[in-house]
Structures are given as C-alpha cells and as structure tokens.
N, C-alpha and C positions, 0 to 999 in steps of 0.2 A: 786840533781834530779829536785828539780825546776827551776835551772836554765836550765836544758833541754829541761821542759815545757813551759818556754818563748820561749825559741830557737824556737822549736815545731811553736809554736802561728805567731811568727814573722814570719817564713818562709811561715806557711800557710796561714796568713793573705795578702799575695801578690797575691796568687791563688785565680783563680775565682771558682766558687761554680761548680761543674761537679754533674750529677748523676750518682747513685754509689746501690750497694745493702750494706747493712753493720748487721749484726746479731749482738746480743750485747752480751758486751764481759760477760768472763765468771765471775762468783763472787768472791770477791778476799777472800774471808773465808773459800772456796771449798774445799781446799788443792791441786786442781790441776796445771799443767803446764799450762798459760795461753800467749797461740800461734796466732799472727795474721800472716795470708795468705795472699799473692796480690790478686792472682787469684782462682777460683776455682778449677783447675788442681792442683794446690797445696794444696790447702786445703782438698780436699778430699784425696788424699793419704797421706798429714799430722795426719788427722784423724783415718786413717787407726791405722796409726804406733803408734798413741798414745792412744787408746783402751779408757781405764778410766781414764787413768793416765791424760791425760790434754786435754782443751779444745780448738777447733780450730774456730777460727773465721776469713772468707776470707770478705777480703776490696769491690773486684769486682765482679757482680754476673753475669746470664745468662740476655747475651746481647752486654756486659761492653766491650769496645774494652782499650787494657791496655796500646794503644801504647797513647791513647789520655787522659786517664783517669787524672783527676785533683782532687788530694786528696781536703776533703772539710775537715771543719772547728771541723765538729762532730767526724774526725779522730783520732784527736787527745787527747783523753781521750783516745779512743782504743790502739792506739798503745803507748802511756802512760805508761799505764798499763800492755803491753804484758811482759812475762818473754823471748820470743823468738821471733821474726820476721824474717820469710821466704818469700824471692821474687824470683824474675827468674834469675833479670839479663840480662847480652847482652845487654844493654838498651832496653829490653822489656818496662818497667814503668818509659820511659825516662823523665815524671814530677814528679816522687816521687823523683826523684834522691835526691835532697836537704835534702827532710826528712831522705830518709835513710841513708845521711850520717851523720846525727844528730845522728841519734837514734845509730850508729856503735859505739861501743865505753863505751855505755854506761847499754848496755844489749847485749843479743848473737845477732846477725842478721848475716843472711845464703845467700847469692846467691845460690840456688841450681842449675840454670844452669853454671852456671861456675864450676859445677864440671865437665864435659864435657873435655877431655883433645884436646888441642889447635890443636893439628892434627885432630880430626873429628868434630871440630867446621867449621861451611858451612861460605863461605867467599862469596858473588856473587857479581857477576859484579856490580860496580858504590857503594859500600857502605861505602866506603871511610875507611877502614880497621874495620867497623865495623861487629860484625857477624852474621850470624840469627840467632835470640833469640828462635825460635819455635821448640825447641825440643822436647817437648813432643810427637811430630808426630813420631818419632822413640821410640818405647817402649821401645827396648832394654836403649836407652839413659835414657829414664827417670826411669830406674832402678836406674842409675846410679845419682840421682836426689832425687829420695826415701833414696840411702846408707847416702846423702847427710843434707836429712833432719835430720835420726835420728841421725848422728853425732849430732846435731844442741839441740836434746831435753837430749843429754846425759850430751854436755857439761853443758848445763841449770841443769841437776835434774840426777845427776849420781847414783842417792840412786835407781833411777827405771831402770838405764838401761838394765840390763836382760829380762826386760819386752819389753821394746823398740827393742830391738833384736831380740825379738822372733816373735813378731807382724810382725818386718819386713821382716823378713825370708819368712812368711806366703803372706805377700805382694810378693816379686820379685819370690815366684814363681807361685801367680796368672797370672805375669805380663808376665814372661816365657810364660805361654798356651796364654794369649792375643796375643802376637808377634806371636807365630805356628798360631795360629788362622788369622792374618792378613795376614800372606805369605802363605797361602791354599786359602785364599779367593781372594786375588790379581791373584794369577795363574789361574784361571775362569777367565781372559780379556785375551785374545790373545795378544802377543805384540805389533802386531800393532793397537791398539785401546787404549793401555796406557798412554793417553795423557791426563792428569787431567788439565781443564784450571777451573780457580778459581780467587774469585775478586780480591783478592791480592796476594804477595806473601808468605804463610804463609805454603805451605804444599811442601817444597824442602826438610826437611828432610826425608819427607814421602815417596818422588821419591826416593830419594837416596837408603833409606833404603829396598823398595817395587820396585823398577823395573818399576816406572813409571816417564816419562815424564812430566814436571811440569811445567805450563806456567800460569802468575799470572796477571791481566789486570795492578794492582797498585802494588809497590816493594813489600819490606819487613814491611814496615810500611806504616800503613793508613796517615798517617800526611799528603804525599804526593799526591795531588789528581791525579787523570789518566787525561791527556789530550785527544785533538781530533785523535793527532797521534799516541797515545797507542790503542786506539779504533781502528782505523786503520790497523795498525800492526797486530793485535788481529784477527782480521776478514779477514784476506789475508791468516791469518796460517789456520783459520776454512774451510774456500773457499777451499784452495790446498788440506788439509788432508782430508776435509772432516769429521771434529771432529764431531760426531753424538748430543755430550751432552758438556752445561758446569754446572758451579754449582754456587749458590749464596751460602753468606755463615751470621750466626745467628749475626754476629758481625758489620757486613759491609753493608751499605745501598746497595737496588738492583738494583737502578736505572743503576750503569756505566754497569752489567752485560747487564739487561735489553736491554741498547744502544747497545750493543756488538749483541745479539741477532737479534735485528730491522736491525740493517744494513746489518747484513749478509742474512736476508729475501730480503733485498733492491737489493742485486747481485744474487738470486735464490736460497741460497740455508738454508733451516730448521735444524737450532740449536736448540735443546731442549733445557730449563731448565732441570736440571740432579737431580735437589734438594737442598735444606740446607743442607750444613756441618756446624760442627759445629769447628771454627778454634781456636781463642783468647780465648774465656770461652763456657763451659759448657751450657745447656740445664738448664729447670727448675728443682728444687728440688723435686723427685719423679716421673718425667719424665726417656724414654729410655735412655736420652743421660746426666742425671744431676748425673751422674760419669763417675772419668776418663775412666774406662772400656766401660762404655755406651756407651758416646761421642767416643772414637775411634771403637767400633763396630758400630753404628750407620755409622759413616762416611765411613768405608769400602763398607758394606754392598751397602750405597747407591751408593757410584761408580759403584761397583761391577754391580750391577741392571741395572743403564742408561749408560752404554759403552758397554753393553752385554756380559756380563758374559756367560759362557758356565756353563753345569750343572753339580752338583760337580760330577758324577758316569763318566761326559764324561772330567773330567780333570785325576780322577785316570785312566783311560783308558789309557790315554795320558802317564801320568808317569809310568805306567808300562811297555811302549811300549819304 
C-alpha cells in the first residue's frame, strides 16, 4: 500500500493545483465504510444508500466543473484512505483518469455510469466514439447508477449488505416519483416551445428522456471553448424559432450565454435568460438544489417557468381530452 501512495504523489505531483471542495475524510476508528465521491450527484445518493453504515466524502463541490477538475495534492490522503471510490466515468473526470487507474486494483473503485448498457449510452455527433457522460439528467438512468453504487459498498463490507439493500430500495423508489414528477412537469411546455438551449452540451440525456429538444452553445465537455461560429449558429436557430429563453448554467461561466443573448438583441430579437441550471454539480449544501432530488427539480421547474409552461389543471384538461 505504500507503494500506491508514491504512485498516488508521483501522479499528482504533475497536476497543477485546481480548486476543489473536499470535506474531510471520515475517521479510520469509526467502523464505518469509508467512501470517496467525484461529484456530488454521487455523493449524495452514495449517502443515501449507506445510511450509518459508511461515510461519503465527494472530491468536487457546488460550482466544480468535473470535466476540468484537476485533483490537488490534499487528494491524496483522501482517496488513500477510502475503502471504496465511486466516479461517473464516460470520461466525465477525464484528469482523474491516472489516479483512478491507480487507485483500481487496489481497493473497490466503481464507474457507476458505465453501468448504463451500451445501447442507451448517447453517442453525438463529432465525439470521436466517445459518450456523454451526463446521465444523471435521466432519472430513470441514475437508478441504474444507485443499483450500481451499492453493488460497490457490498463488495467492500458484505457483513451490511442487507442494510445496503434496503436503504436502496427506499432510494429507487424515491427516484421512481422524481422521474413521474419530471414527465408531468415537462408536458406543461407545449412541444413546440421544447427547445432547451444551454451553455454546453450537458442536458441530451434530459431531451431524450423528456421530449425536449437540446441544443448546447459548447459540446459535451467544457474543455472545448465555443467559438465565434458556434455563437453564430446559436443565434440564427434563436432568430428563426423564436426560442423565448435560454439558460446559463452553476458550473460554466456566463459570459458565451451572455454573447449569445447580446447578439441576438443586435438582429431584433429578446432572448431571456431563462435561469441557472444546475448541470456538472449540485447547488450549496442546504440549498433547493444541494441534492440530487433538488437539483433535478429545481432544473425542471425552471424550464418549465421560462418556456411557458401551461398550468397543471390546464395540462390534465388536456390529457383527458
């Protein structure tokens, strides 16, 4: 195991310093499972699932975009120390890659999007066979994410898994009413108003899954900046449709949205801001949106609001008709 620890040091010693939120890990006399998170979507339903039984400590907090995220140096006593390590995967935390393939091998560590089966993994244009990593934006999916995790705490500590099981049961069918909850609230936009544009491309599972049209200034990962002609592009689709709203989002600078806005005032016509979604991570801790539940009802909610939404007695109207 120390020679892990070098490994560990050596690897991150190449990395430059990033900021990062990091909670500190749990104490190793506790008797708990001691679980590090990439991101907070994981960590909180990590948590979920491990009740008392173990502690979850997530690497990135609200704000933390995980495509750029660069493990720093205080990392590595955390993840040291974890008995389990759950990330996303898809090269979501494409500079951890190194660490985590350190750390594989020599404790449990989970991809839990890749439990995801290769048929409804999203493939888009130009990603060079790579896949969007951003499932969480499909509930149903990150059920499938949750089954995933506690696989991950049983192989670690199979004396609790009963517990683990049970916790998660309680979990996927909270997540059950989230998803009903999201497809009642998407059917208040008309279909032709379902056009979600957003700074990047982060919410295609969200289309797929909800019946909206998804259009993102910057791909699937921030790494790539948007150029002059994506802003362009962007603003020809707002012009012709007539897109009422777009949305910045908690993880991604505002300024490319900002531009997208300005110009389309420059050819006549008033793009709202639509709001903050919240895309990569989570909101603050103890905030609407600082769980996974939150964060996807908060993000609904807010489309739902700036695309105009009809009112829910006049969507049941609808559906019974």
């Amino acid at each position: 195991m120390q020679q892990l620890r070098l490994a560990l040091w050596l690897v991150l010693g190449v990395l430059a310093l990033a900021g990062g939120c990091l909670r500190e890990a749990a104490p190793e006399d506790d008797g708990k499972l001691r679980v590090v998170a990439t991101t907070g979507m994981i960590g909180d339903i990590a948590q979920r699932i491990a009740g008392d039984d173990a502690a979850v400590t997530a690497l990135m907090g609200p704000g933390v975009d995980p495509h750029l995220y660069k493990a720093r140096e205080s990392d590595v006593d955390v993840l040291f120390a974890a008995d389990v390590v759950l990330y996303n995967g898809l090269h979501l935390e494409a500079r951890l890659g190194d660490v985590l393939e350190k750390l594989a091998g020599h404790k449990v560590v989970a991809a839990v999007g890749e439990s995801v089966p290769t048929d409804r993994r999203l493939m888009p244009e130009g990603s060079e066979g790579i896949p969007d990593p951003h499932i969480w934006f499909d509930v149903e999916l990150w059920r499938l994410a949750a089954g995933e995790m506690t696989a991950a705490f049983i192989e670690a500590d199979p004396a609790r898994a009963e517990g683990y099981r049970a916790r998660l049961a309680e979990v996927q069918a909270e997540l059950a009413e989230l998803d009903s909850y999201v497809r009642k609230q998407a059917r208040r936009v008309p279909e032709e108003r379902r056009v979600l544009v957003t700074a990047h491309d982060a919410f295609n599972y969200f289309g797929a899954a909800y019946d909206f049209e998804v259009v993102g200034l910057q791909g699937i990962s921030t790494a790539a900046e948007a150029g002059t002609g994506d802003v362009r592009a962007l603003v020809d689709l707002i012009v012709e449709r007539r897109i009422p709203a777009v949305f910045i989002e908690s993880s991604v600078p505002e300024r490319n949205i900002q531009a997208v806005q300005e110009a389309a005032a420059a050819r006549g016509v008033e793009v709202a801001i639509g709001g903050e979604l919240y895309s990569d991570a989570m909101g603050d801790a103890g905030s609407e949106a600082g769980t996974y539940t939150g964060m996807v009802k908060h993000n609904i909610d807010t489309i739902v609001a700036a695309l105009g939404g009809a009112a829910e007695d006049e969507v049941r109207d609808a559906d019974d008709n």
